[in-house]
C-alpha positions as CSV (number, residue, x, y, z in Angstrom):
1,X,0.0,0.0,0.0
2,X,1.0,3.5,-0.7
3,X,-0.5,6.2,0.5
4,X,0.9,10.2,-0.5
5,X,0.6,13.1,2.4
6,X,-2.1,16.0,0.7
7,X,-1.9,19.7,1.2
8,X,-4.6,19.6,4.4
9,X,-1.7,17.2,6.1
10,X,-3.8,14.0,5.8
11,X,-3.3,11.0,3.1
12,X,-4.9,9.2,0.1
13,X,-4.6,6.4,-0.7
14,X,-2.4,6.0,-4.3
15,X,-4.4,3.0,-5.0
16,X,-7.7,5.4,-5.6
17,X,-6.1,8.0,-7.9
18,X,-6.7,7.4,-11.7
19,X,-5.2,10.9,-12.5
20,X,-2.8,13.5,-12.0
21,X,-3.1,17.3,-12.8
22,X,-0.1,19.4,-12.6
23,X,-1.4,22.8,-11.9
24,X,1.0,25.9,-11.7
25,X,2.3,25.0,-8.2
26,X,1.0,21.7,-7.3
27,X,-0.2,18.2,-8.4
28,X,-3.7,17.2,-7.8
29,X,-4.7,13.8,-7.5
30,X,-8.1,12.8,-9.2
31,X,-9.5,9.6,-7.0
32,X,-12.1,7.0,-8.6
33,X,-14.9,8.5,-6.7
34,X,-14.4,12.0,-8.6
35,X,-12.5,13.6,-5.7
36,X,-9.8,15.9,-6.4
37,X,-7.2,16.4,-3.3
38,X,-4.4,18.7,-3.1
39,X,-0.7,16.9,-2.8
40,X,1.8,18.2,-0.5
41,X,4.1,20.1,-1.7
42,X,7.1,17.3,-1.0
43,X,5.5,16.3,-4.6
44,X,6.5,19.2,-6.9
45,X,10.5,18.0,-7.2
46,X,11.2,16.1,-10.1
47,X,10.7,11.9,-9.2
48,X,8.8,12.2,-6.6
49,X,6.1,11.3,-8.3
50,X,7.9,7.9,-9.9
51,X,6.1,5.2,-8.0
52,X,3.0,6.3,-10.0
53,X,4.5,6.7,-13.7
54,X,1.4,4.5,-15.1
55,X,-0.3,7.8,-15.0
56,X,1.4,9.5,-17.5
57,X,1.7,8.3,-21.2
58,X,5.3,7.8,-22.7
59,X,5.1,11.7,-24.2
60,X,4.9,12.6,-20.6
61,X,1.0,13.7,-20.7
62,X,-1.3,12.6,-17.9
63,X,-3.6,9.5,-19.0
64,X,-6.1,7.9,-17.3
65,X,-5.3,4.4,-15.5
């Protein structure tokens, strides 16, 4: 199980996100149920991210899982 500290200081679990948004200063995780949470800010250096990479396509775009 992974689970990936959010902006509010709690956690989601990585096994409910299906997408990721980079917005201008922060990833947001888009969870099966429609959710969208905030990651912490630990997230915006480059690989930090790498456990999920079945998230983004080979071009580096976000895809849905």
């Amino acid at each position: 199980m992974l689970f990936l500290r959010t902006a509010a200081g709690g956690f989601v679990d990585a096994a409910t996100i299906v997408r990721l948004c980079a917005e201008t200063d922060r990833w947001v995780a888009i969870c099966d149920d429609d959710r969208e949470v905030a990651l912490a800010a630990y997230y915006n250096a480059p690989g930090r991210l790498k456990e999920l990479q079945h998230l983004f396509a080979p071009s580096g775009h976000l895809v849905e899982a």
